[in-house]
N, C-alpha and C positions, 0 to 999 in steps of 0.2 A: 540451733538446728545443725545437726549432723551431714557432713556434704557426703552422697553417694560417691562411690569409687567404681561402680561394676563395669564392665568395657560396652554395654549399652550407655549408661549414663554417661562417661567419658564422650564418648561419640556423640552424644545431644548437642553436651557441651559447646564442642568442636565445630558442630555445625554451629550453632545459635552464634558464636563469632564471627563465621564466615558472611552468616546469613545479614550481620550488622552491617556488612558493606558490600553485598552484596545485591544487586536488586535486577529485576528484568522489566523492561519494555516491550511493547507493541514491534517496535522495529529493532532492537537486540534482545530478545525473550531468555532469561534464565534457564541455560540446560542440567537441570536438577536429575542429580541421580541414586536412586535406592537398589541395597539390594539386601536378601535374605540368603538364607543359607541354600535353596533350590535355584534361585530365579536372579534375575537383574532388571531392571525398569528403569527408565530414561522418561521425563517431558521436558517441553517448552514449555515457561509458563511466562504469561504478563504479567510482572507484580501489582503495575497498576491499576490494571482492571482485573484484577485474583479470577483470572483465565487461563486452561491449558490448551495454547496455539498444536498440538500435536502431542502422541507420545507412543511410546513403543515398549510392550512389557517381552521379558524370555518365554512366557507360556507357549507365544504364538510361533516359538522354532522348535525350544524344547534343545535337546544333544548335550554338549559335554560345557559348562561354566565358559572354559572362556571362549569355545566359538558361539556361544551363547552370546554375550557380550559384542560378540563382535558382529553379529548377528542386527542386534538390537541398535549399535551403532550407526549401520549402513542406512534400516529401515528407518530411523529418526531422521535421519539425515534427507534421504529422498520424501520423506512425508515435508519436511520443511520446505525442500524445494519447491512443491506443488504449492504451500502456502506462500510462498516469497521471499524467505527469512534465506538467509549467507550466513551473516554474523550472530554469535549468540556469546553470551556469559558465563563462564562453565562453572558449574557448583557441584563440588563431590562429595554432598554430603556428611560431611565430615567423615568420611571413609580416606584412607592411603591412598595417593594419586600410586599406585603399582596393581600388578595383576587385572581382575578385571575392570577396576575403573580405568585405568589406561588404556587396555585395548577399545573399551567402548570410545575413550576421547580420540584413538588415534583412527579406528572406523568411519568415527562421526568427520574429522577432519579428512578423510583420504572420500566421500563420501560427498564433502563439496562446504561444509559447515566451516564458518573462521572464526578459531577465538583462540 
């Protein structure tokens, strides 16, 4: 069987490693994050009860990618407040920690989130 190369399947990959040792709890929830060529999306999730404590997608600001991002950042971040969560696990998807997955992590942490 033939291994795909295309830069989707690359990035599966990438994540599926991460996600090996990566896990969320109740009281540090996994902040997982997607994005697509329009949008970016953030949750909280408990891996052990497969629950999303919170989440925050770009539709609901909309503008230009990365104040999008950063957008998405702050709102995760104050939705967790209200649930109780500080600290989280950060997972980026298998996407480059640069451009907008970083402004989202650096939002999420200027926002009140530790990880």
């Amino acid at each position: 069987m033939a291994t795909s190369t295309t830069k989707h399947s690359l990035r599966i990959r990438r994540h599926a490693r991460v996600r090996a040792r990566v896990t969320g709890t109740k009281e540090r929830p996994r902040l997982a994050v997607f994005k697509s060529n329009r949008f970016i999306s953030a949750q909280l999730i408990d891996d052990v009860a497969s629950k999303t404590l919170a989440s925050a997608h770009g539709r609901e600001f909309g503008g230009a990618k990365l104040a999008q991002a950063e957008a998405v950042g702050k709102s995760l971040a104050a939705r967790a407040k209200k649930t109780g969560i500080t600290t989280v696990v950060f997972d980026r998807g298998g996407y480059a920690y640069a451009a907008r997955v970083k402004a989202l992590a650096d939002a999420a942490r200027a926002g009140g989130l530790a990880f």
